[in-house]
C-alpha positions as CSV (number, residue, x, y, z in Angstrom):
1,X,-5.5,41.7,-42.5
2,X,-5.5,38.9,-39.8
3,X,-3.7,36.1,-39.8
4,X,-5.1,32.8,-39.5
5,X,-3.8,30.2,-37.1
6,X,-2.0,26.9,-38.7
7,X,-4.6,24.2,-39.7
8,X,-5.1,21.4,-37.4
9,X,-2.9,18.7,-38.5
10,X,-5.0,16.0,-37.7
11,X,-5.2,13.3,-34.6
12,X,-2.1,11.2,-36.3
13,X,0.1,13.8,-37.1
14,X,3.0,14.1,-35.0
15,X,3.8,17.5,-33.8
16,X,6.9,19.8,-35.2
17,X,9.4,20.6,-32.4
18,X,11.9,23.6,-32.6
19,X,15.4,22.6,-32.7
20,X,17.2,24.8,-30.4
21,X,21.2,25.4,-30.8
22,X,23.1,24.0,-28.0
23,X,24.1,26.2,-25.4
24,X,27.1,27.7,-25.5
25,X,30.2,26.9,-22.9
26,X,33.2,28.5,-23.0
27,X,36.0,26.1,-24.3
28,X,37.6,25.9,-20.7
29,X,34.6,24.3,-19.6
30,X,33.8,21.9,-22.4
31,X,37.3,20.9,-21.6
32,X,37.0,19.7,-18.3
33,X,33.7,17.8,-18.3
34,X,35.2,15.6,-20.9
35,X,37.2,14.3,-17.9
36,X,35.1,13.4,-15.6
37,X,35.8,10.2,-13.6
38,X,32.8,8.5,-11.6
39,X,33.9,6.8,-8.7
40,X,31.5,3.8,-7.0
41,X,31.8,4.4,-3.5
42,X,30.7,1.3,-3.0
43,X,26.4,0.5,-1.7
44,X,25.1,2.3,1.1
45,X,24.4,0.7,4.7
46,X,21.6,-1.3,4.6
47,X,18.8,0.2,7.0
48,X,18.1,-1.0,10.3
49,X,14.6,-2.4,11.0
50,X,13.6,-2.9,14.4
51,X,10.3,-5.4,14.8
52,X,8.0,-4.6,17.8
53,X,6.4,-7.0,19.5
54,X,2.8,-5.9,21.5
55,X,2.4,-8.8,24.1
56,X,-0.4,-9.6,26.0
57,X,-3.8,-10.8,26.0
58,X,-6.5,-9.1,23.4
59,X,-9.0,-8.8,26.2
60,X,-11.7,-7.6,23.4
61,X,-11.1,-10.7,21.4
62,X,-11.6,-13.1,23.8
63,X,-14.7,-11.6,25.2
64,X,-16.1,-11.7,21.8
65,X,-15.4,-15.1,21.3
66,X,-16.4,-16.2,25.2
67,X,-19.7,-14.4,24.1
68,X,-20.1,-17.4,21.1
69,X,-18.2,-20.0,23.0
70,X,-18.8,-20.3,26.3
71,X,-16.0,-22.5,27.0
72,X,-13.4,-20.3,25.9
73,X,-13.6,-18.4,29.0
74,X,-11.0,-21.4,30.5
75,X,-8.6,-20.0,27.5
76,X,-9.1,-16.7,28.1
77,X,-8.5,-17.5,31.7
78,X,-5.0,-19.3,31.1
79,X,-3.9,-16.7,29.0
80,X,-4.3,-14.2,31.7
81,X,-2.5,-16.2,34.5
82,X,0.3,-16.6,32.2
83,X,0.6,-13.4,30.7
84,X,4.6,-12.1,31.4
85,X,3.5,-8.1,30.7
């Protein structure tokens, strides 16, 4: 004869777990993590962060914008004569 899996217990039931025994640690061992003492080193370093600047002049962006405004050409111009890179 077969056997015939458990009913479905339904979408609120909540589902049986198997208790398993605790593992077992020879008595030495249970004996010495009961003593174990945490010490706080204190916090870590904080982390560097280095910031890197790109100079000079977007040469893209002011041609786009000398192709709307005209004028801007004088800007673009200044920016290039004073330009330290």
């Amino acid at each position: 004869m077969q056997q015939q899996p458990p009913p479905y217990p339904g979408p609120g039931a909540v589902p049986q777990q198997q208790a398993y025994p605790p593992p077992m640690m020879p008595m030495q061992q249970q004996q010495q993590s009961t003593n174990v003492v945490v010490v706080n080193a204190g916090a870590p370093a904080p982390a560097t962060t280095v910031v890197v600047h790109k100079r000079g002049v977007n040469h893209c962006l002011h041609f786009c914008i000398t192709l709307f405004f005209f004028p801007w050409v004088i800007v673009w111009i200044i920016l290039c004569i004073t330009d330290d890179s």
